[in-house]
PQR file with spaces between the fields and no chain letter, atoms N, CA, C, O and H, PARSE charges and radii, in Angstrom:
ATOM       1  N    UNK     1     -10.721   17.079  -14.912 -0.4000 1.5000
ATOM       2  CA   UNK     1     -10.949   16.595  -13.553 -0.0000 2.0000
ATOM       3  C    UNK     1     -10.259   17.516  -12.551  0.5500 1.7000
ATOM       4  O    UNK     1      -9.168   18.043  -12.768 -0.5500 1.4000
ATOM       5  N    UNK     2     -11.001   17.675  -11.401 -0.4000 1.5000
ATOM       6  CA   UNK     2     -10.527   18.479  -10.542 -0.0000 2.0000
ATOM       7  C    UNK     2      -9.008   17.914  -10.077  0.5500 1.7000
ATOM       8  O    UNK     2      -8.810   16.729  -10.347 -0.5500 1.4000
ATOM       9  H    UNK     2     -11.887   17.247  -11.225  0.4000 1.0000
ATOM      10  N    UNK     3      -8.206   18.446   -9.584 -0.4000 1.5000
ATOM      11  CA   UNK     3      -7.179   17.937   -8.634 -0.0000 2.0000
ATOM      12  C    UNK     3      -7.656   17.372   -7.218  0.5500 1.7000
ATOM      13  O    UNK     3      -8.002   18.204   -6.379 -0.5500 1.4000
ATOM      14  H    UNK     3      -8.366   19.408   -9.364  0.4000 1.0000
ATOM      15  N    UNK     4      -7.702   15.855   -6.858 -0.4000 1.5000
ATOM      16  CA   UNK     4      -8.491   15.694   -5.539 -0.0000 2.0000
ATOM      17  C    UNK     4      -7.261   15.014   -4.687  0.5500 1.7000
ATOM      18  O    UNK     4      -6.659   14.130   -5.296 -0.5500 1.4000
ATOM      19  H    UNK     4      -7.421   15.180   -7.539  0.4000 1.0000
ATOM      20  N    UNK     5      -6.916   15.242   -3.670 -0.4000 1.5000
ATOM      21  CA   UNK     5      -6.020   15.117   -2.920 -0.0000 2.0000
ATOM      22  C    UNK     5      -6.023   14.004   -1.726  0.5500 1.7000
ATOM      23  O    UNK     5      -5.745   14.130   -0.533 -0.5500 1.4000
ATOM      24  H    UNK     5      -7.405   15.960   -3.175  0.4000 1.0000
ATOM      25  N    UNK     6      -6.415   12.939   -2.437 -0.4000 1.5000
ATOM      26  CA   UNK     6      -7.288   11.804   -1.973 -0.0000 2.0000
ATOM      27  C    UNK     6      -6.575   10.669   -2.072  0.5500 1.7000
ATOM      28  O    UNK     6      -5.935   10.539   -3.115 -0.5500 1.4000
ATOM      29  H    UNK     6      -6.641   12.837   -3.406  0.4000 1.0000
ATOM      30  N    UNK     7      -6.477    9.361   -0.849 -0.4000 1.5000
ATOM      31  CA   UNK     7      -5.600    8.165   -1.064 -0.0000 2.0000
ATOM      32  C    UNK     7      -6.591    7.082   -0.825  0.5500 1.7000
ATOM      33  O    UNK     7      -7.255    7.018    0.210 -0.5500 1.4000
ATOM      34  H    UNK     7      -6.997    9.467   -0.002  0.4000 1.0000
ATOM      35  N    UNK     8      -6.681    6.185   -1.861 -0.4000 1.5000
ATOM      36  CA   UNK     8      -7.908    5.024   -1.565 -0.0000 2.0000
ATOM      37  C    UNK     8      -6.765    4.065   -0.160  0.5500 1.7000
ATOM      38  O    UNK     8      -5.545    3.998   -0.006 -0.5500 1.4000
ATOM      39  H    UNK     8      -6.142    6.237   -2.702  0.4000 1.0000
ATOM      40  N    UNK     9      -7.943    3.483    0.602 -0.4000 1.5000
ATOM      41  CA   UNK     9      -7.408    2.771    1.687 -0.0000 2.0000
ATOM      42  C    UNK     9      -6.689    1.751    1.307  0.5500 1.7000
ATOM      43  O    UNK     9      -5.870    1.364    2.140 -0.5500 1.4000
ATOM      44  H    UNK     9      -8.934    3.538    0.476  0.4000 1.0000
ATOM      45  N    UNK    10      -6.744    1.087    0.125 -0.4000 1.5000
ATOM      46  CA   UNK    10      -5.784   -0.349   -0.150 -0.0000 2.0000
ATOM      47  C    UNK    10      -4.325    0.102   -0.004  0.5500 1.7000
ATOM      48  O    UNK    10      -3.520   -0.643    0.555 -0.5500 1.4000
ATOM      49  H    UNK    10      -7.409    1.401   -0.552  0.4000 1.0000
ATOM      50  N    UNK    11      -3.925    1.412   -0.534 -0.4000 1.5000
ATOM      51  CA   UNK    11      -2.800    2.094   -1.028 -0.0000 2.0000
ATOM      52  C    UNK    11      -2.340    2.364    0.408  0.5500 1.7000
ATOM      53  O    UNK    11      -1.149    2.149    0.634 -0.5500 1.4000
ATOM      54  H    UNK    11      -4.579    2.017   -0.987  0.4000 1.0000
ATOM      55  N    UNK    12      -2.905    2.687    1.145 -0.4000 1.5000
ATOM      56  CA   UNK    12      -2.690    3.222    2.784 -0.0000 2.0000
ATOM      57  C    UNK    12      -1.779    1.630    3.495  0.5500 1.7000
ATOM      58  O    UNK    12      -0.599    1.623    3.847 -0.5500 1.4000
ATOM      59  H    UNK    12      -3.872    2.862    0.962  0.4000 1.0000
ATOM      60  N    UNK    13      -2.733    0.427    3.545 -0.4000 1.5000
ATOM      61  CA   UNK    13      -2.691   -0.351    4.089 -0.0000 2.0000
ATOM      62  C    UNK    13      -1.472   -0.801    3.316  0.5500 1.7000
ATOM      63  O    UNK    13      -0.604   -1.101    4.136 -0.5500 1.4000
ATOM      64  H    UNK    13      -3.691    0.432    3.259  0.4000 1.0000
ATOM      65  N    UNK    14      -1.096   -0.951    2.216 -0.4000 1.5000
ATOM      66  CA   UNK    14      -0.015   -1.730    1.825 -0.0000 2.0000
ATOM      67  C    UNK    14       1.456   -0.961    2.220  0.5500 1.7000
ATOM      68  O    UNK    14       2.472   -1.579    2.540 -0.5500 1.4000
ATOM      69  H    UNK    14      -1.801   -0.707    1.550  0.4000 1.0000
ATOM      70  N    UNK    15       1.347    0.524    2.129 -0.4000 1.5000
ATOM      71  CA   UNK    15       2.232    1.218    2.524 -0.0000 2.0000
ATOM      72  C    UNK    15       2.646    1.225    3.856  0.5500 1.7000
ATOM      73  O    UNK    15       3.845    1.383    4.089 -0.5500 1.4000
ATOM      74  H    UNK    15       0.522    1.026    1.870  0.4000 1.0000
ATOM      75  N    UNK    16       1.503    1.015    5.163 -0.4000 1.5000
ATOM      76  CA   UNK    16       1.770    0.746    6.534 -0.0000 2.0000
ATOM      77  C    UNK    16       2.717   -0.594    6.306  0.5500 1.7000
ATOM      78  O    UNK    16       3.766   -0.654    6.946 -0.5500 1.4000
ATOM      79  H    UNK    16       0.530    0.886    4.973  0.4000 1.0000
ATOM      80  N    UNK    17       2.461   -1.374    5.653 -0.4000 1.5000
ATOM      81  CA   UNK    17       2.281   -2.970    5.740 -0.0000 2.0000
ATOM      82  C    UNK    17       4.181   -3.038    5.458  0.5500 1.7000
ATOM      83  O    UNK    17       5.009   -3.730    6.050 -0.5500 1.4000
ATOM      84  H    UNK    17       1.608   -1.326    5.133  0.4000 1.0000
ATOM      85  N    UNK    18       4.370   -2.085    4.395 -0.4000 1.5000
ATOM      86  CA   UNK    18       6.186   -1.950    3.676 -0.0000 2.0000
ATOM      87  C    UNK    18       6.689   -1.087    5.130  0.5500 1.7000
ATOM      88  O    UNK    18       7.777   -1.353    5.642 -0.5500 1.4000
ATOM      89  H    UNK    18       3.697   -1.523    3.914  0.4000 1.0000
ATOM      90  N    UNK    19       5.901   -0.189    5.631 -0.4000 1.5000
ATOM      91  CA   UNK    19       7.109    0.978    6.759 -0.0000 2.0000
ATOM      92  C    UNK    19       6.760   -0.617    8.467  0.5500 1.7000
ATOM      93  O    UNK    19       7.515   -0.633    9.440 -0.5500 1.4000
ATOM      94  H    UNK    19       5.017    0.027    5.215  0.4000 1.0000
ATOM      95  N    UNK    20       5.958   -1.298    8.374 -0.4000 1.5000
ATOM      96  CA   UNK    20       6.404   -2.176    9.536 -0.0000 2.0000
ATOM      97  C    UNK    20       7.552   -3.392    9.433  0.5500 1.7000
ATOM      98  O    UNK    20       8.291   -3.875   10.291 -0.5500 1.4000
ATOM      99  H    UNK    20       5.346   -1.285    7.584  0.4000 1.0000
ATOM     100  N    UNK    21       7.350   -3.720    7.772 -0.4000 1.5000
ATOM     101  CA   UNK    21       8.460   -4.606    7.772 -0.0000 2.0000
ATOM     102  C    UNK    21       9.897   -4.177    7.707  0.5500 1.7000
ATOM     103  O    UNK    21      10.949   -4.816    7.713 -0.5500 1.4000
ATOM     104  H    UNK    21       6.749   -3.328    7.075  0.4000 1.0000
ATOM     105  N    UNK    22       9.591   -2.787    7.637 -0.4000 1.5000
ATOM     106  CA   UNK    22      10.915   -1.788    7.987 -0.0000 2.0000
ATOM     107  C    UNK    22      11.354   -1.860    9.215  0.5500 1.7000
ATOM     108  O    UNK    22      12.510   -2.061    9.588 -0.5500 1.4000
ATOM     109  H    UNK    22       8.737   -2.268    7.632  0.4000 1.0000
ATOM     110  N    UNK    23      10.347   -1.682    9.879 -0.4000 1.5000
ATOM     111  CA   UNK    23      10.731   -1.404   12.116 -0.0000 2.0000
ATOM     112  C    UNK    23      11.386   -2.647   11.950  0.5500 1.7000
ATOM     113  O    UNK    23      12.556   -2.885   12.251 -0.5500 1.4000
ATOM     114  H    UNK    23       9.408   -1.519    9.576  0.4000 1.0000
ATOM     115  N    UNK    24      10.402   -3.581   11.356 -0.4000 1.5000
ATOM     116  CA   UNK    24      10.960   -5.072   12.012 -0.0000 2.0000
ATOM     117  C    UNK    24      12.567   -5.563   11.584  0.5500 1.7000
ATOM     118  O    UNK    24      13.203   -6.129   12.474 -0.5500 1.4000
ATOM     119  H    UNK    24       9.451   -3.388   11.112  0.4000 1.0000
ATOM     120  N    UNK    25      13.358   -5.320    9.995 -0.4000 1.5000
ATOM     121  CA   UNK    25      14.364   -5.242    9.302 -0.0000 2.0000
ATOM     122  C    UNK    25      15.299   -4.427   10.483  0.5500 1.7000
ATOM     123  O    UNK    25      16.236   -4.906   11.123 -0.5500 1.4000
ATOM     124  H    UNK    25      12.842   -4.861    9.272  0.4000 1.0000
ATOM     125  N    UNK    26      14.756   -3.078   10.563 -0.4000 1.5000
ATOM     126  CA   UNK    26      15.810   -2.602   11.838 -0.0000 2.0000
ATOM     127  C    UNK    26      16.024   -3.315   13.107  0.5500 1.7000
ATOM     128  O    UNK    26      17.101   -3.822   13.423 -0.5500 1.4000
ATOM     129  H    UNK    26      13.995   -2.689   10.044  0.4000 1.0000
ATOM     130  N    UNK    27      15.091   -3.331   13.730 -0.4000 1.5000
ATOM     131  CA   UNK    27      15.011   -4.302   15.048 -0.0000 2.0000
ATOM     132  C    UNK    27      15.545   -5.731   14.847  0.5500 1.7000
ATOM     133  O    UNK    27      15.525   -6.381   15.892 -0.5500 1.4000
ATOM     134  H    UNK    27      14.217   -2.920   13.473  0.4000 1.0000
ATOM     135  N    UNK    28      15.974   -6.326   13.874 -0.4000 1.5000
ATOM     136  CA   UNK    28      16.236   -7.581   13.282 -0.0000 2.0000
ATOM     137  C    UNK    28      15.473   -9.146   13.821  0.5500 1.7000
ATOM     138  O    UNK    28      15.875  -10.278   14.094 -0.5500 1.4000
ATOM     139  H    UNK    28      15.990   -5.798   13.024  0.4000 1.0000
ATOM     140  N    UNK    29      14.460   -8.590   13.788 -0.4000 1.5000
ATOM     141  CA   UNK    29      13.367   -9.217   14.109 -0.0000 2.0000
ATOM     142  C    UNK    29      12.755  -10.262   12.678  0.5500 1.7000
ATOM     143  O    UNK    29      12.180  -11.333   12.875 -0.5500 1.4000
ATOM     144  H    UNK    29      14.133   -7.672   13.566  0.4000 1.0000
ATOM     145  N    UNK    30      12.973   -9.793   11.524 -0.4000 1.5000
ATOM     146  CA   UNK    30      13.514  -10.723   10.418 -0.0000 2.0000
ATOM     147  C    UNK    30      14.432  -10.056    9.477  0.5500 1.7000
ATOM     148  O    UNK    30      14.753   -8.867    9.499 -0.5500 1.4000
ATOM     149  H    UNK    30      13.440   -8.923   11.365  0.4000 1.0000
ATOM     150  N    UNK    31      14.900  -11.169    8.464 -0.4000 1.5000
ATOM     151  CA   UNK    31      16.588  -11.667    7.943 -0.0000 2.0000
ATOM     152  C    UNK    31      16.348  -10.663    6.472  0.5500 1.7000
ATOM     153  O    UNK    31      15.175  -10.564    6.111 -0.5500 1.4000
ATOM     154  H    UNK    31      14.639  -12.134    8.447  0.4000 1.0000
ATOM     155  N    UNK    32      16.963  -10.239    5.986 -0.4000 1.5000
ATOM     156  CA   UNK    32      17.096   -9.605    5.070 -0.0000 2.0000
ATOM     157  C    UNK    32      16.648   -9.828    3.696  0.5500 1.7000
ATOM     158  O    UNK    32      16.378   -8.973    2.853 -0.5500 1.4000
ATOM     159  H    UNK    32      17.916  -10.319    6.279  0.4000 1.0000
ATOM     160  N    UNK    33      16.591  -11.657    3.550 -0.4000 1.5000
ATOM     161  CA   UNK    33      15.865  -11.928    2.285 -0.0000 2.0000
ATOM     162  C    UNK    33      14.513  -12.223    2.514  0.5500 1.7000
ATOM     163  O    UNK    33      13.772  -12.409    1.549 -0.5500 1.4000
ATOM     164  H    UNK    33      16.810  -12.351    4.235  0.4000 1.0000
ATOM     165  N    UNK    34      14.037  -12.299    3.817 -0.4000 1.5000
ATOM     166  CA   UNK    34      12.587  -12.422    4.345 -0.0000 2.0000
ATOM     167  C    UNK    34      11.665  -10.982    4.075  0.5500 1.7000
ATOM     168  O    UNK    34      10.505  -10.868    3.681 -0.5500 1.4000
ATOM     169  H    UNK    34      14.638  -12.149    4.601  0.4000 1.0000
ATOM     170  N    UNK    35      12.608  -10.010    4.430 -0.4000 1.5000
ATOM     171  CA   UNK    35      12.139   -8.338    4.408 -0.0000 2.0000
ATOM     172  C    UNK    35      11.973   -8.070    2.501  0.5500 1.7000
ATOM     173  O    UNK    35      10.906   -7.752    1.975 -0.5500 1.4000
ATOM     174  H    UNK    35      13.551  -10.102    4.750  0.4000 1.0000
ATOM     175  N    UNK    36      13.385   -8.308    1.675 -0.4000 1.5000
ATOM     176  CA   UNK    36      13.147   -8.589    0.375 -0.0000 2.0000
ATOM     177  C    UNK    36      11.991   -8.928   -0.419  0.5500 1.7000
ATOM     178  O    UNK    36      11.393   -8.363   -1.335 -0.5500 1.4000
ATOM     179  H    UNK    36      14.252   -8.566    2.102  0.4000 1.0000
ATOM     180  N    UNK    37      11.836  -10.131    0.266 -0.4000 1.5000
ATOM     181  CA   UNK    37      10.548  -11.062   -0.558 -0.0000 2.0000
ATOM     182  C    UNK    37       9.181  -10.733   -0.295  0.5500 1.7000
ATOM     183  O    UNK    37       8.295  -11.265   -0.963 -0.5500 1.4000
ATOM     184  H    UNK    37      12.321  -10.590    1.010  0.4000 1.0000
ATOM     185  N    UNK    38       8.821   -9.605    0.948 -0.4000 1.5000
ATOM     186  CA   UNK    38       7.675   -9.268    1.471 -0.0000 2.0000
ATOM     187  C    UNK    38       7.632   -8.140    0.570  0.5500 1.7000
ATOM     188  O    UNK    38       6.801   -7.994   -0.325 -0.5500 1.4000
ATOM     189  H    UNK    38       9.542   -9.173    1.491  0.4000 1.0000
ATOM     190  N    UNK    39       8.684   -7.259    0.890 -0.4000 1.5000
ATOM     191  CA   UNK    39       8.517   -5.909    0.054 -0.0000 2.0000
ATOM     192  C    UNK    39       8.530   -5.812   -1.355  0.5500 1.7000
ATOM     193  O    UNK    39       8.214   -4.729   -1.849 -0.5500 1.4000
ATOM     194  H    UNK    39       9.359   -7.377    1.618  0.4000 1.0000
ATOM     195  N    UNK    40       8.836   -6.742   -2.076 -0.4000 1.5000
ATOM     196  CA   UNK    40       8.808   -7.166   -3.249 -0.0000 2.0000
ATOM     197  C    UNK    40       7.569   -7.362   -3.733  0.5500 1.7000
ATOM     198  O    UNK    40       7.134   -6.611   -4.605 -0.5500 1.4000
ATOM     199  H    UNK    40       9.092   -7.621   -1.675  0.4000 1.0000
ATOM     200  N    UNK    41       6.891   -8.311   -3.278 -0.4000 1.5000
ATOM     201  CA   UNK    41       5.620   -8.617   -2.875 -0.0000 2.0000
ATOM     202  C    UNK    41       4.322   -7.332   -3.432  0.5500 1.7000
ATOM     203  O    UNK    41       3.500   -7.144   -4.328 -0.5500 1.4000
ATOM     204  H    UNK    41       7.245   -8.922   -2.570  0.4000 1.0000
ATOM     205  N    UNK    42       4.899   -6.659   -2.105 -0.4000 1.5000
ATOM     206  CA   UNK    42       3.735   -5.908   -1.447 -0.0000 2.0000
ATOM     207  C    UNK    42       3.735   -4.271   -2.617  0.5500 1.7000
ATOM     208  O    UNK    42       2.816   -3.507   -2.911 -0.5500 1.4000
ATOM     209  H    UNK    42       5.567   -6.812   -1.377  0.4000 1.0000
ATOM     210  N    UNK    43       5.436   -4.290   -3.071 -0.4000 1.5000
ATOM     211  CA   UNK    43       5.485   -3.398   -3.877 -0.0000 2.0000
ATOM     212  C    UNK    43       4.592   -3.331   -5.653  0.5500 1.7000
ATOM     213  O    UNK    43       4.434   -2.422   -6.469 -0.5500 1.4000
ATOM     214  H    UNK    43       6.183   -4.911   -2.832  0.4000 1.0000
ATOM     215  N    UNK    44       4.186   -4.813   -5.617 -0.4000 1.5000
ATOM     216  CA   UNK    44       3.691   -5.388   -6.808 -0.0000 2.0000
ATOM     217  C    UNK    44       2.329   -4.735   -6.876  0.5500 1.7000
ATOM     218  O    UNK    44       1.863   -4.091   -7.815 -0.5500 1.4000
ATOM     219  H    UNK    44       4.314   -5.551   -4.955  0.4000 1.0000
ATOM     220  N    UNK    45       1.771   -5.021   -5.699 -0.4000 1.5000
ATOM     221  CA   UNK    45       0.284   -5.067   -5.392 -0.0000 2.0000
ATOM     222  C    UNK    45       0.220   -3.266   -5.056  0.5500 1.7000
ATOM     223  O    UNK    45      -0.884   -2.724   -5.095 -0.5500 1.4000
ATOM     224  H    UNK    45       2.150   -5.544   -4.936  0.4000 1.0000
ATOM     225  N    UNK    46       0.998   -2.750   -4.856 -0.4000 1.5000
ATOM     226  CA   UNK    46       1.058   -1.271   -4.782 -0.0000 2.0000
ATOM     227  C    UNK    46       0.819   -0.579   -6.317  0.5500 1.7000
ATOM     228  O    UNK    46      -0.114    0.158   -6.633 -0.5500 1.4000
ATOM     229  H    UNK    46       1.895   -3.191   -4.824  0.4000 1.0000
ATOM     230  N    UNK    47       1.818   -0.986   -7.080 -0.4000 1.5000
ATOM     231  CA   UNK    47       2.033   -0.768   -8.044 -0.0000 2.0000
ATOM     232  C    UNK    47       0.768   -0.908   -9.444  0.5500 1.7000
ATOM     233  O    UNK    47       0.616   -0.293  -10.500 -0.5500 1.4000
ATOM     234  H    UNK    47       2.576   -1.585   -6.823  0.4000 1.0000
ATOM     235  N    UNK    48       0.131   -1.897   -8.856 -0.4000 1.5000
ATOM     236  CA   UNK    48      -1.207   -2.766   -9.477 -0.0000 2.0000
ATOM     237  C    UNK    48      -2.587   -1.437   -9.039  0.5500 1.7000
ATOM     238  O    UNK    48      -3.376   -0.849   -9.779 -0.5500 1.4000
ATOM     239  H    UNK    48       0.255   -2.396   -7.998  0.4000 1.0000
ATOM     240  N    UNK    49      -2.399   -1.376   -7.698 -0.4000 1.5000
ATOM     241  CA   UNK    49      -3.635   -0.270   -6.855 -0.0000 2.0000
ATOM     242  C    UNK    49      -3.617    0.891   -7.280  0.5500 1.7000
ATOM     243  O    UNK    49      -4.638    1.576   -7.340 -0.5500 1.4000
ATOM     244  H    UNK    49      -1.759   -1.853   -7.097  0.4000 1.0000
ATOM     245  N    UNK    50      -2.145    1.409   -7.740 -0.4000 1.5000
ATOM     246  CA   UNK    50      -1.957    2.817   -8.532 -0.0000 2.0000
ATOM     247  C    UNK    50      -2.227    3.047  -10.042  0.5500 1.7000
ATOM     248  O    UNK    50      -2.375    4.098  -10.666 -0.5500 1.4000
ATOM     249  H    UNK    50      -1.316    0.852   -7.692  0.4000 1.0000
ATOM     250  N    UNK    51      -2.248    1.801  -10.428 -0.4000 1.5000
ATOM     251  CA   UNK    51      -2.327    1.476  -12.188 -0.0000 2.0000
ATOM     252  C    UNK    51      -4.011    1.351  -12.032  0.5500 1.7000
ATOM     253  O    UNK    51      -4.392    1.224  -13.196 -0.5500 1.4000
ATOM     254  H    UNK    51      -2.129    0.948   -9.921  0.4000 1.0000
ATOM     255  N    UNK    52      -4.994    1.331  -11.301 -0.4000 1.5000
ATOM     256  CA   UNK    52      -6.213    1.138  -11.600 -0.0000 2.0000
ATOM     257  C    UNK    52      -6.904    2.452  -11.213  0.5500 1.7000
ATOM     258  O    UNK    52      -8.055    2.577  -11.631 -0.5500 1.4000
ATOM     259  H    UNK    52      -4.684    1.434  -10.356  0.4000 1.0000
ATOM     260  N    UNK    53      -6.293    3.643  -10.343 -0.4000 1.5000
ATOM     261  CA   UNK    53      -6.860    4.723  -10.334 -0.0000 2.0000
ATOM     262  C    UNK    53      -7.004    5.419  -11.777  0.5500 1.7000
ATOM     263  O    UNK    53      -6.094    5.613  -12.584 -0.5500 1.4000
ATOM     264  H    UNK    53      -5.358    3.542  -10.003  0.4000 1.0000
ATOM     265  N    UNK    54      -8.381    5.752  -11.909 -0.4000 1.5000
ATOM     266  CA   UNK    54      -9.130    7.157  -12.723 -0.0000 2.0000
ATOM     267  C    UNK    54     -10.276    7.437  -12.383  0.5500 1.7000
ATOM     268  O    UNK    54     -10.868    6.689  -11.605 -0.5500 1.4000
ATOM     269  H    UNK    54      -9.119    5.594  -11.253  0.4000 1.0000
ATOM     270  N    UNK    55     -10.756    8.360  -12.783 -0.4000 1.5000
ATOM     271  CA   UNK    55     -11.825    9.113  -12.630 -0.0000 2.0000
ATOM     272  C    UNK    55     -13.127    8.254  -11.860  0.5500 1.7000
ATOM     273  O    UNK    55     -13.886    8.842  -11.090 -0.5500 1.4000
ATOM     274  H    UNK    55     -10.274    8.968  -13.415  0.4000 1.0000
ATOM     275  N    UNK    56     -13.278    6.729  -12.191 -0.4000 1.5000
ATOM     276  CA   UNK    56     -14.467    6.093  -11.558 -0.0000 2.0000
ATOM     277  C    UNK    56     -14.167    5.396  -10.393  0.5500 1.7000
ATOM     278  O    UNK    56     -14.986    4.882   -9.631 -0.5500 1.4000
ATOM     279  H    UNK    56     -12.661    6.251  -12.817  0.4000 1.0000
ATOM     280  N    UNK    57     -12.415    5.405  -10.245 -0.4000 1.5000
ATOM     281  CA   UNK    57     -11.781    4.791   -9.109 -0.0000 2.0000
ATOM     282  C    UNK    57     -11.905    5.830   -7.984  0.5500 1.7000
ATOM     283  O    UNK    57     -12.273    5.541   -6.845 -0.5500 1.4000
ATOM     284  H    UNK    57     -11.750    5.823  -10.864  0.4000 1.0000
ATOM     285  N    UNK    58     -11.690    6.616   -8.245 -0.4000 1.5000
ATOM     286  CA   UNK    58     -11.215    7.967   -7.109 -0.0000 2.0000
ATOM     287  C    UNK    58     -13.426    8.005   -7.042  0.5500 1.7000
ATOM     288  O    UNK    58     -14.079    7.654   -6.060 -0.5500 1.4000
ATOM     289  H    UNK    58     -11.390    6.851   -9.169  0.4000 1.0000
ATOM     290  N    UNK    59     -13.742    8.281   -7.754 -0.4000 1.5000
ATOM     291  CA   UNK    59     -15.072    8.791   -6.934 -0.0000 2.0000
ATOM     292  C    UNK    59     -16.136    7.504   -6.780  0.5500 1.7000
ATOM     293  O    UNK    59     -17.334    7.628   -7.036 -0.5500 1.4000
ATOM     294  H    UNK    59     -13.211    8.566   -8.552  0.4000 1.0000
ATOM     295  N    UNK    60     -15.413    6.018   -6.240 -0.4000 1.5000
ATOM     296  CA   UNK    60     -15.993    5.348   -5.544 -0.0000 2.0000
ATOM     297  C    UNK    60     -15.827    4.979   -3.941  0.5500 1.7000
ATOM     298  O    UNK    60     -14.914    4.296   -3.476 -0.5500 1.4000
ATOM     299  H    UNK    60     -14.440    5.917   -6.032  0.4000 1.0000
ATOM     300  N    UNK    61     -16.628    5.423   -3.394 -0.4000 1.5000
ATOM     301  CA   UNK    61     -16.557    5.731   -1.688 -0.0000 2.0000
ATOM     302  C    UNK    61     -16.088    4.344   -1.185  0.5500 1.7000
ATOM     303  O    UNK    61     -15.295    4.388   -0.245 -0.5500 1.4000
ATOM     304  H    UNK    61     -17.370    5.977   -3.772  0.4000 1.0000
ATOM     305  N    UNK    62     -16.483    2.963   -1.704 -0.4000 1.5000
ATOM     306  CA   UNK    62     -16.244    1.718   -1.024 -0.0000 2.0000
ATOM     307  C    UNK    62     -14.336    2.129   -1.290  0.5500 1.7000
ATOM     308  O    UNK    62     -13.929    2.207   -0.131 -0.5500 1.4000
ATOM     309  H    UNK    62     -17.127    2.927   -2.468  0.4000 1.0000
ATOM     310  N    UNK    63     -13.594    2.293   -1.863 -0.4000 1.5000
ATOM     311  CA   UNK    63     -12.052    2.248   -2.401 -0.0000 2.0000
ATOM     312  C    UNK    63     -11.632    3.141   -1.063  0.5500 1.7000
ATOM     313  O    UNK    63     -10.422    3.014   -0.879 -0.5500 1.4000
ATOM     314  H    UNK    63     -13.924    2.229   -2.805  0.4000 1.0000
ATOM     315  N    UNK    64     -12.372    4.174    0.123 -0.4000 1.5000
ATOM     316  CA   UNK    64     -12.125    4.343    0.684 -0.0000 2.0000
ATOM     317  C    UNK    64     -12.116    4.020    2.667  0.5500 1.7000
ATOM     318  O    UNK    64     -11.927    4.613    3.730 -0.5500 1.4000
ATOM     319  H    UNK    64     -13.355    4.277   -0.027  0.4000 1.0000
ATOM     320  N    UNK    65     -12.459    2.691    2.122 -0.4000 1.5000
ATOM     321  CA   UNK    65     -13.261    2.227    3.479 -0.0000 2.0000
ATOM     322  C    UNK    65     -12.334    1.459    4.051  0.5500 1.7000
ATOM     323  O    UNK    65     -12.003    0.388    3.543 -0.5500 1.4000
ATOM     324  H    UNK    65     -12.613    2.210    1.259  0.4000 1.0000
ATOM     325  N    UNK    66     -11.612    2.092    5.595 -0.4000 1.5000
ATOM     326  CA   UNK    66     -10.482    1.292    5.996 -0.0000 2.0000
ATOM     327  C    UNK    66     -11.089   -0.052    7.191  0.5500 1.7000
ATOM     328  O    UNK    66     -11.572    0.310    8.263 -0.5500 1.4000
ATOM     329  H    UNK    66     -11.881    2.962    6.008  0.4000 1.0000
ATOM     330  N    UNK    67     -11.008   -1.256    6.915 -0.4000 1.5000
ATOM     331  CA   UNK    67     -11.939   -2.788    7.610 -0.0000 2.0000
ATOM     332  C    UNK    67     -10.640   -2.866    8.959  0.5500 1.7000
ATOM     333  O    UNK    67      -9.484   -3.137    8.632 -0.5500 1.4000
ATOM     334  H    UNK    67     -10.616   -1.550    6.043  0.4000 1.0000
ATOM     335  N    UNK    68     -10.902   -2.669   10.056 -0.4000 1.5000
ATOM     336  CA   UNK    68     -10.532   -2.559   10.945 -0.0000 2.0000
ATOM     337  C    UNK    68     -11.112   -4.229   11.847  0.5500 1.7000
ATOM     338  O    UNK    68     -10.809   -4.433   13.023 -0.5500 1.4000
ATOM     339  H    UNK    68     -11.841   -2.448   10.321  0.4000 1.0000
């Protein structure tokens, strides 16, 4: 397989989703076991989106479609 230098959108969105509950942790806008339990969370479902990439994942165009 070629090397393709490519990020499906779920992987995008969950990663925005961990660097805002960051702003918000700094700004103390929420409590430290609130920021915990989200990123915990969200790190699961990251972790899950990276375990299902191969070859039929990466060259399906819907895996790249960001729903605005």
């Amino acid at each position: 397989m070629e090397d393709k230098n490519i990020v499906p959108s779920k992987i995008i969105e969950l990663e925005t989703s961990i660097k805002l509950l960051e702003h918000l942790k700094r700004n103390s806008v929420i409590d430290d076991g609130m920021y915990n339990f989200c990123v915990n969370k969200l790190i699961g479902k990251l972790e899950l989106e990276k375990s299902k990439i191969d070859d039929d994942y990466i060259n399906e165009i819907s895996n790249y479609k960001i729903l605005t």
